[in-house]
Every structure is written in C-alpha cells, then in structure tokens.
DRENTORKOL-3810 file (N, C-alpha, C; in nm, 4 decimals):
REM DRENTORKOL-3810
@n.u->1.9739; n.v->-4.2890; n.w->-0.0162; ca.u->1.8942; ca.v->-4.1720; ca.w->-0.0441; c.u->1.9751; c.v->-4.0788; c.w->-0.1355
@n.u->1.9350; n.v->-4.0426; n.w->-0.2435; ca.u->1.9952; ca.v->-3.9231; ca.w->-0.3401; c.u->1.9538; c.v->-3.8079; c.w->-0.3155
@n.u->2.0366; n.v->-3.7138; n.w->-0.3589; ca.u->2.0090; ca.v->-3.5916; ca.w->-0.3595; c.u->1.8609; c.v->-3.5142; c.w->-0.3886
@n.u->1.8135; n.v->-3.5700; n.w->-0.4815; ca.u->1.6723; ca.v->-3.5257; ca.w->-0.4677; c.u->1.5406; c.v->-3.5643; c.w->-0.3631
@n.u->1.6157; n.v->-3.7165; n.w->-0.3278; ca.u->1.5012; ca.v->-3.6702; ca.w->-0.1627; c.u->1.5400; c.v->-3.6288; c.w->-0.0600
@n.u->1.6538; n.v->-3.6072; n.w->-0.0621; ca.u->1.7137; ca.v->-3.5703; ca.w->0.0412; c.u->1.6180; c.v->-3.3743; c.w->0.0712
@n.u->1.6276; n.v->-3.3702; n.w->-0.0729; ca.u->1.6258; ca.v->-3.1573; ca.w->-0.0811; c.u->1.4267; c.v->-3.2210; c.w->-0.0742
@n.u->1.3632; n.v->-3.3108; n.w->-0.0880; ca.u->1.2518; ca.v->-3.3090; ca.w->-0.1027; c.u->1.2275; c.v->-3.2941; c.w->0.0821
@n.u->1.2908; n.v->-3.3817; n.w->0.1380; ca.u->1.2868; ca.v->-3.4311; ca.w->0.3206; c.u->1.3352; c.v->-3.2732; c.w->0.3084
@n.u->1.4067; n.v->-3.1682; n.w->0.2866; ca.u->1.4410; ca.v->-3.0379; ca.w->0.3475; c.u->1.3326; c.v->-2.9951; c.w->0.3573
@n.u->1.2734; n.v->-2.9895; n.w->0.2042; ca.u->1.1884; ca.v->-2.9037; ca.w->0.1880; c.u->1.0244; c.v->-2.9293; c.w->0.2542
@n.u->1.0028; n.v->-3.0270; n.w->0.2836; ca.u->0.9122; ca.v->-3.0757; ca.w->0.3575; c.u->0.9082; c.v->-3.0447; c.w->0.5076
@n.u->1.0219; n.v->-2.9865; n.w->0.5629; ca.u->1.0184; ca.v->-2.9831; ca.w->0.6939; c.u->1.0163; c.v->-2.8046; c.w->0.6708
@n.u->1.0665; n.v->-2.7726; n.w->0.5721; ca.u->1.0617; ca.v->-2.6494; ca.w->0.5758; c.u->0.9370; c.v->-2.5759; c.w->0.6082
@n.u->0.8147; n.v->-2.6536; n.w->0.4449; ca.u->0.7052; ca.v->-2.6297; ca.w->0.5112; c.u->0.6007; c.v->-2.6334; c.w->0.6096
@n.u->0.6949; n.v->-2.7915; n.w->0.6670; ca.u->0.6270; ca.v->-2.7798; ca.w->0.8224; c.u->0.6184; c.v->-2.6655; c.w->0.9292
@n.u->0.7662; n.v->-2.5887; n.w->0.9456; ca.u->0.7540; ca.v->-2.5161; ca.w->0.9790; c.u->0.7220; c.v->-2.3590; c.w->0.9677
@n.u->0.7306; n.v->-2.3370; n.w->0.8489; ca.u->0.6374; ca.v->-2.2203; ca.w->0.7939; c.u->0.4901; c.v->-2.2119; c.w->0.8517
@n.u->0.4555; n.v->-2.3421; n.w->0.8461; ca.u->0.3002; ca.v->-2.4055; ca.w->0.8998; c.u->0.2826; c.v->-2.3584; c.w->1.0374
@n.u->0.3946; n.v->-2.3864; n.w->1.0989; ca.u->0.3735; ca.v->-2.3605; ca.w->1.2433; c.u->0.4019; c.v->-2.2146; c.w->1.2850
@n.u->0.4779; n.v->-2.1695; n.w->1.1844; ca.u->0.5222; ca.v->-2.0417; ca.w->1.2299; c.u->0.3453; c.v->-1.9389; c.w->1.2181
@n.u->0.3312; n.v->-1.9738; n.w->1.0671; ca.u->0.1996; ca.v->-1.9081; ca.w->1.0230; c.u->0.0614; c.v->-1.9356; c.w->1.1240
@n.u->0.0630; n.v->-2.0577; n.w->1.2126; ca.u->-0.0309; ca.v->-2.0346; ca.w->1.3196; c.u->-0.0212; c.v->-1.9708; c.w->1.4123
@n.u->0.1107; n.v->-1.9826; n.w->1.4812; ca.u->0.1450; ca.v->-1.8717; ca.w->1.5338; c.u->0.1303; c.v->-1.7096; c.w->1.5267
@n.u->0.1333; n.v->-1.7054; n.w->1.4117; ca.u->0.1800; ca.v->-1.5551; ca.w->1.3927; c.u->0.0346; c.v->-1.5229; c.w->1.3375
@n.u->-0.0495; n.v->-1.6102; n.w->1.3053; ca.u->-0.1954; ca.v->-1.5346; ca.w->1.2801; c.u->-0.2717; c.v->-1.4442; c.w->1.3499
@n.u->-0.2419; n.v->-1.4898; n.w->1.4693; ca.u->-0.3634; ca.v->-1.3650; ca.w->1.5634; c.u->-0.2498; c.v->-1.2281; c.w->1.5883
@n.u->-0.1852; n.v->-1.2461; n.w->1.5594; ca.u->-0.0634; ca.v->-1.1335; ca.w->1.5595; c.u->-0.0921; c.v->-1.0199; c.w->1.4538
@n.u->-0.1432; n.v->-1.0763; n.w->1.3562; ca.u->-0.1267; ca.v->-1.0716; ca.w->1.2054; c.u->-0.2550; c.v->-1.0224; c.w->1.2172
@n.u->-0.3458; n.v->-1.0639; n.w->1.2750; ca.u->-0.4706; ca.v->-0.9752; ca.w->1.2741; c.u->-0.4743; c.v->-0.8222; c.w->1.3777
@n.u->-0.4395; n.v->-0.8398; n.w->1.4548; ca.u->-0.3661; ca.v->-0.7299; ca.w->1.6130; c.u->-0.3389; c.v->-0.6153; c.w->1.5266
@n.u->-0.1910; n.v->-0.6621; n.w->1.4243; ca.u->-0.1127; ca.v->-0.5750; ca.w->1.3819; c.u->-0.2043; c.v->-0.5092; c.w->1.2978
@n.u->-0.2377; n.v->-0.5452; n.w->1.1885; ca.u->-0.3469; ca.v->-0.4803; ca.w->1.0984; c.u->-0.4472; c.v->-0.3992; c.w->1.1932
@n.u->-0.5122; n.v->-0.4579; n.w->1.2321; ca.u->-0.6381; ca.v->-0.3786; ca.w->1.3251; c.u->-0.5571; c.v->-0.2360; c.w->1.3785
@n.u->-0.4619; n.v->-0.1921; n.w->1.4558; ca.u->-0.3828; ca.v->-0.1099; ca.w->1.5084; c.u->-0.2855; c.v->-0.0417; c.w->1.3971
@n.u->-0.2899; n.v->-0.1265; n.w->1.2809; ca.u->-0.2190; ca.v->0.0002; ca.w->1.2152; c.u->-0.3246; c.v->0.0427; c.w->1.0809
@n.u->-0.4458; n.v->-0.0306; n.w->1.1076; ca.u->-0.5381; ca.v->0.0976; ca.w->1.0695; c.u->-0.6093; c.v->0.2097; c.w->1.1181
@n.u->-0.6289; n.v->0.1681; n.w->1.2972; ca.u->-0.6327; ca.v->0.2564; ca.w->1.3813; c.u->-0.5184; c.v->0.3803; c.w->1.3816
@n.u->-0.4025; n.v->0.3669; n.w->1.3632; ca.u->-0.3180; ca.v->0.4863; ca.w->1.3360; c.u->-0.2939; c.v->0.5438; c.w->1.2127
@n.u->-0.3708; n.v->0.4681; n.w->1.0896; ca.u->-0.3907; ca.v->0.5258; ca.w->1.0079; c.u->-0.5013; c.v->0.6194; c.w->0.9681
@n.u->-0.6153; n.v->0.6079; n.w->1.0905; ca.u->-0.6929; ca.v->0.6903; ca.w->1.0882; c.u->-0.7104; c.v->0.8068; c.w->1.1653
@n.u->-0.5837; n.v->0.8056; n.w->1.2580; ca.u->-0.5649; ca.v->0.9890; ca.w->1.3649; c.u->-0.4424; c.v->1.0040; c.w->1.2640
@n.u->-0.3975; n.v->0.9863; n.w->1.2151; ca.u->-0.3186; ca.v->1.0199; ca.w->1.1083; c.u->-0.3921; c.v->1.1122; c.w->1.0110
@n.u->-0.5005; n.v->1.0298; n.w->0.9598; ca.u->-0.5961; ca.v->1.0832; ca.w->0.8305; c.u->-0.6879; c.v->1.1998; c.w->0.9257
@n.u->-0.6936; n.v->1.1868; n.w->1.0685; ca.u->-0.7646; ca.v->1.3129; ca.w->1.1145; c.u->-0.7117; c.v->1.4298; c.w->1.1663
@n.u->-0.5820; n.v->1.3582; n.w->1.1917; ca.u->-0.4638; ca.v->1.4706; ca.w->1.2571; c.u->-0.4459; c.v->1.5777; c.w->1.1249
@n.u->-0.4231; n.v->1.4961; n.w->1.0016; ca.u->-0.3609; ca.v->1.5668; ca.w->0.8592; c.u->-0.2123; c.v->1.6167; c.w->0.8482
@n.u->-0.1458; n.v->1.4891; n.w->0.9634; ca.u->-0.0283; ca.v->1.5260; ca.w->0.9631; c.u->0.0617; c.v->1.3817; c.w->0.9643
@n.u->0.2491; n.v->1.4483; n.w->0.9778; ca.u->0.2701; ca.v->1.3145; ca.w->1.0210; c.u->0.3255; c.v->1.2729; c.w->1.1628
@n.u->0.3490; n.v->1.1984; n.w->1.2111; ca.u->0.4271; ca.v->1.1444; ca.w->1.3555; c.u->0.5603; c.v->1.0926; c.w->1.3723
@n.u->0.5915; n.v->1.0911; n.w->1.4087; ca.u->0.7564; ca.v->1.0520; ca.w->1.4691; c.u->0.7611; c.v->1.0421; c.w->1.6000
@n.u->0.8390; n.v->0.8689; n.w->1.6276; ca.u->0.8307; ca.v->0.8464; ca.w->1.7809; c.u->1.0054; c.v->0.7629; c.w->1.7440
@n.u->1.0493; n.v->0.6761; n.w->1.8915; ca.u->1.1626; ca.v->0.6174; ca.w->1.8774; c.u->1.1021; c.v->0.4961; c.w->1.8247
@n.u->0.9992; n.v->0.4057; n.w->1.7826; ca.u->0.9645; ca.v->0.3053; ca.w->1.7447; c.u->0.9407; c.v->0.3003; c.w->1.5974
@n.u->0.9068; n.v->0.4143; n.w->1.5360; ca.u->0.9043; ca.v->0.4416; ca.w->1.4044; c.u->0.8360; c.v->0.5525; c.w->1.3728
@n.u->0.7754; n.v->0.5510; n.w->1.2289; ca.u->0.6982; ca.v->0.7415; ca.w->1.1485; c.u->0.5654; c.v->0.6896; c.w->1.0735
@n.u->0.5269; n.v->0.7666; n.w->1.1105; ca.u->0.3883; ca.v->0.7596; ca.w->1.0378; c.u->0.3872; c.v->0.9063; c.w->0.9463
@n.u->0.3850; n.v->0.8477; n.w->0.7879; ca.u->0.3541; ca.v->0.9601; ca.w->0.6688; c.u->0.2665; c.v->0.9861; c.w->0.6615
@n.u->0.2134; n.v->1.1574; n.w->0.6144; ca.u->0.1096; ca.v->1.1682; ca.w->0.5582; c.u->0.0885; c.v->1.2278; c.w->0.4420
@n.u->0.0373; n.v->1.2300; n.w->0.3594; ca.u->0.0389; ca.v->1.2776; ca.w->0.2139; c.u->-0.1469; c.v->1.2885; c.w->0.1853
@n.u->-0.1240; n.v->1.4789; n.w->0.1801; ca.u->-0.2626; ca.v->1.5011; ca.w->0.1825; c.u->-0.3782; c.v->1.5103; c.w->0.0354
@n.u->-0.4372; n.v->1.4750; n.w->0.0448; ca.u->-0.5317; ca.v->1.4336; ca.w->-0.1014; c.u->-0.5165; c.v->1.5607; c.w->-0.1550
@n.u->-0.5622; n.v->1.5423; n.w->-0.3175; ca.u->-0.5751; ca.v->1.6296; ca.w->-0.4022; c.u->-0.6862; c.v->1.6255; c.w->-0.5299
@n.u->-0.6584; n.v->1.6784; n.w->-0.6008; ca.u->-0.7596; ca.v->1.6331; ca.w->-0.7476; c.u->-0.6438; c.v->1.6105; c.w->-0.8620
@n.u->-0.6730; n.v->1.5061; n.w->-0.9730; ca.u->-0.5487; ca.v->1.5113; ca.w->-1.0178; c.u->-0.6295; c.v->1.4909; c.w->-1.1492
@n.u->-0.5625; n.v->1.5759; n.w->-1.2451; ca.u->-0.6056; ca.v->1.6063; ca.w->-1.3878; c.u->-0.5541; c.v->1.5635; c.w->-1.5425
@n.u->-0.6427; n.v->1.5093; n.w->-1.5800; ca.u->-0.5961; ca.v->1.4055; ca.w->-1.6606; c.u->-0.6753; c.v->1.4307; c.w->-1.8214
@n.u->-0.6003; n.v->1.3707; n.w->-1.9571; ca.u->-0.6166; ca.v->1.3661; ca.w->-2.0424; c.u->-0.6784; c.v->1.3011; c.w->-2.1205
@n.u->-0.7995; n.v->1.2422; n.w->-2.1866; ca.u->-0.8007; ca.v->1.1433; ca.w->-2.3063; c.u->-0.7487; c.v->1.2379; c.w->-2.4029
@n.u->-0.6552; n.v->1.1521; n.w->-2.4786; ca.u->-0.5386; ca.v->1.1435; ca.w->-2.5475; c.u->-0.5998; c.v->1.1531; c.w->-2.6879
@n.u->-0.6646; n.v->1.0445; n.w->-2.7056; ca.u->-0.7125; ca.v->0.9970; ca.w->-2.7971; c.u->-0.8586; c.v->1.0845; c.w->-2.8239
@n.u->-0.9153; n.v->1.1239; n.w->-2.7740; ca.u->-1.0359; ca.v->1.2343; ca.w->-2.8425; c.u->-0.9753; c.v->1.3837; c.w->-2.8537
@n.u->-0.8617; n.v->1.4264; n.w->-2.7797; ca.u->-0.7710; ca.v->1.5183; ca.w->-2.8122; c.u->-0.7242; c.v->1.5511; c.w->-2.9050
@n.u->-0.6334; n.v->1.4150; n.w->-3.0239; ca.u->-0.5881; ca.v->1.4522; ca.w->-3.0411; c.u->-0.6590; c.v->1.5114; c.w->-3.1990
@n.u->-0.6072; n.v->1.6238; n.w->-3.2935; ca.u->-0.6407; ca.v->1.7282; ca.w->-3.3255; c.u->-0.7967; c.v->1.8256; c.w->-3.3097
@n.u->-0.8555; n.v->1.7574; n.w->-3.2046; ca.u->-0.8767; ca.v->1.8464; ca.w->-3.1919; c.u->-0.8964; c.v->1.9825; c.w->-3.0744
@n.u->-0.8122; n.v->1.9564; n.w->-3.0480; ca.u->-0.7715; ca.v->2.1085; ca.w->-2.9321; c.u->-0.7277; c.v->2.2004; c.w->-3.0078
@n.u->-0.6762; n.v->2.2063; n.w->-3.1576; ca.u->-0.6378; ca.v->2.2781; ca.w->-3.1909; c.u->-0.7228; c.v->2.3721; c.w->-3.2933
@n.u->-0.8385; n.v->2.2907; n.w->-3.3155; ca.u->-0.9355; ca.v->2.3694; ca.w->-3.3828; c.u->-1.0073; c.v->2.4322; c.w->-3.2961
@n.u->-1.0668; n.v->2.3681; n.w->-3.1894; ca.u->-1.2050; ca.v->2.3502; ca.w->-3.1215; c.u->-1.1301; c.v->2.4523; c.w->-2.9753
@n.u->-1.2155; n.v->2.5257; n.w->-2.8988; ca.u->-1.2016; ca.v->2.5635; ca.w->-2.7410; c.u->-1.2774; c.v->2.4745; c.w->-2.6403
@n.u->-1.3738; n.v->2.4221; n.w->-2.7028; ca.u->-1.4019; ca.v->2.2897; ca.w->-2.6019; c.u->-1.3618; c.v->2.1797; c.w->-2.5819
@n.u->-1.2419; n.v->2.1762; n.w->-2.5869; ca.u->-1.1527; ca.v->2.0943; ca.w->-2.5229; c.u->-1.1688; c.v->2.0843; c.w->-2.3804
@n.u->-1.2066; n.v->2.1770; n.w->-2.3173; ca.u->-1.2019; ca.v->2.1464; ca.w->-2.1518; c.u->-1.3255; c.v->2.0721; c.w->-2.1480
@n.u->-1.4258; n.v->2.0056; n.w->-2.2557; ca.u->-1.5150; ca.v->1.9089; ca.w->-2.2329; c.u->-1.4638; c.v->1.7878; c.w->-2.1568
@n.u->-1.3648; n.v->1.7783; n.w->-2.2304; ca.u->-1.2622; ca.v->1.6222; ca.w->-2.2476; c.u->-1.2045; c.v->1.6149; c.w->-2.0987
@n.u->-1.2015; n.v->1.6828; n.w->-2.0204; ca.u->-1.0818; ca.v->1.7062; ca.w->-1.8900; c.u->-1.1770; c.v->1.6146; c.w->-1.8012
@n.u->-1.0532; n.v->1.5517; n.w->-1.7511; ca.u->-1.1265; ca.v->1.4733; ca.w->-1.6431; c.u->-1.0330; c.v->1.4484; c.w->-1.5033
@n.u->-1.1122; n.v->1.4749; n.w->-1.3888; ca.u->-1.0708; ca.v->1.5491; ca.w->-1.2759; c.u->-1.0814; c.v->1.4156; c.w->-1.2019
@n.u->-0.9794; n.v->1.3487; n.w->-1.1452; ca.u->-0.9901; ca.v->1.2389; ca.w->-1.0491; c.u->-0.9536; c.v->1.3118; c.w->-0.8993
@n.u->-0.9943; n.v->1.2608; n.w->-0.7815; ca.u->-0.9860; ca.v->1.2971; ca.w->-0.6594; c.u->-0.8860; c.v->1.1863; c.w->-0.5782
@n.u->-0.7722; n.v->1.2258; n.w->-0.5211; ca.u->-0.7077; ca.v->1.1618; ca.w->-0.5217; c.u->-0.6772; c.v->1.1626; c.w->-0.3148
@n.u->-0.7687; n.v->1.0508; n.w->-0.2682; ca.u->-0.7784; ca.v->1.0894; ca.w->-0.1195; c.u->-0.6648; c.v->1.0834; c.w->-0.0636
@n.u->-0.6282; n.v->1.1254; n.w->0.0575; ca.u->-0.5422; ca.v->1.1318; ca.w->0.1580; c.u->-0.4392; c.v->0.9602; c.w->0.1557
@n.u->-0.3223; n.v->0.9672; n.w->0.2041; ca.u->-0.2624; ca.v->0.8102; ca.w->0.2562; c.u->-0.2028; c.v->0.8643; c.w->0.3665
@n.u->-0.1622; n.v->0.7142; n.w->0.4378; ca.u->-0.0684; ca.v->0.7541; ca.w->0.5507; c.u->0.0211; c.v->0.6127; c.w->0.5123
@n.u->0.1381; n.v->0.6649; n.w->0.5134; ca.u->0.1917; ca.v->0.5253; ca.w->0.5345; c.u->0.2928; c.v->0.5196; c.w->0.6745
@n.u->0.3474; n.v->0.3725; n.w->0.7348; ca.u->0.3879; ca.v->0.3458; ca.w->0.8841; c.u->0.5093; c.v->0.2750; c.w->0.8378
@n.u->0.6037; n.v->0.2908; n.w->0.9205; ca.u->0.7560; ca.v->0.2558; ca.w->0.8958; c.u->0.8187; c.v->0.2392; c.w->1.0466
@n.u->0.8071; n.v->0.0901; n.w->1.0717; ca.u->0.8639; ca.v->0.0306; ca.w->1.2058; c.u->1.0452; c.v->0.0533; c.w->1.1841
@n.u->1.0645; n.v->0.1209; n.w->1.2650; ca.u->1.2063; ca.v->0.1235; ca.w->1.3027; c.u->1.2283; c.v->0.0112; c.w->1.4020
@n.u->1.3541; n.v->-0.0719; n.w->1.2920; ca.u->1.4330; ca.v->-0.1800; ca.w->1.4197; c.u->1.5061; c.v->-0.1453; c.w->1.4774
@n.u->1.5257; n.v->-0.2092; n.w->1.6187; ca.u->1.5857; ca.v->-0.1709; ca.w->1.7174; c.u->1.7274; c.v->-0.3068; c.w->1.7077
END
C-alpha cells in the first residue's frame, strides 16, 4: 500500500466519522437554534443586554441609517437644493448576538 491510499483509507474513515458525529449532533443542532432564537427574542423585547456565568447576550438597538447615491449627486448638490430628493433612509432593526463562555 503507498502513501496515497493509505491518506485515501484516513480520509475515508475520517468521513465516516464526521457522518456519525453529524447524526448525532443533529437534533442538538436543532434544540440549540430553536433556544437561541428564543433568547434572541426577550433580548429584542427586554432592549437590553444579559450576563450570566454561562455566557452574554448583546444588544444593539436599531436605527435609520442614511445613505448616498453617489452617482446622481455628483455635481449636482452644488447647483441644485434638492438634493435631499436623492437621500435615502434605510431602517436598520435591532440584533442580539450570544457568546457561550467555556468552562
């Protein structure tokens, strides 16, 4: 056996077990999600953030965020006052983000 089946037989068992790990860890994988969108949403109602010994939950509260075309701007803002035609106002909602502290 040479070196290349040898790393082929590694790599084959490797993905065996990735395989097994990933069945495993699927209904986990759904749990986890489900519950950390649930705390992403008393988060988004609290309007704050949390801190425990297991980890933090951020919050970063929405805004409107104001923006340029560039390109129909440019000269003329400097003739024209209707320039604030051009402004365009995006709404920029709330996040929370979650940060597991290892133990």
């Amino acid at each position: 056996m040479d070196k290349y089946d040898k790393c082929k037989e590694i790599r084959e068992q490797i993905d065996k077990l990735e395989q097994q790990y990933n069945e495993i860890a699927e209904p986990f994988d759904t749990q986890i999600a489900d519950i950390e969108t649930e705390i992403k949403k008393a988060a988004i109602v609290a309007k704050h953030s949390f801190k425990t010994k297991y980890g933090k939950v951020g919050y970063r509260k929405g805004y409107i965020r104001t923006s340029w075309d560039t390109k129909m701007l440019l000269g003329y803002a400097v003739a024209h006052k209707e320039v604030l035609e051009f402004k365009k106002e995006t709404e920029i909602k709330p996040s929370v983000t979650i940060k597991i502290v290892d133990k």
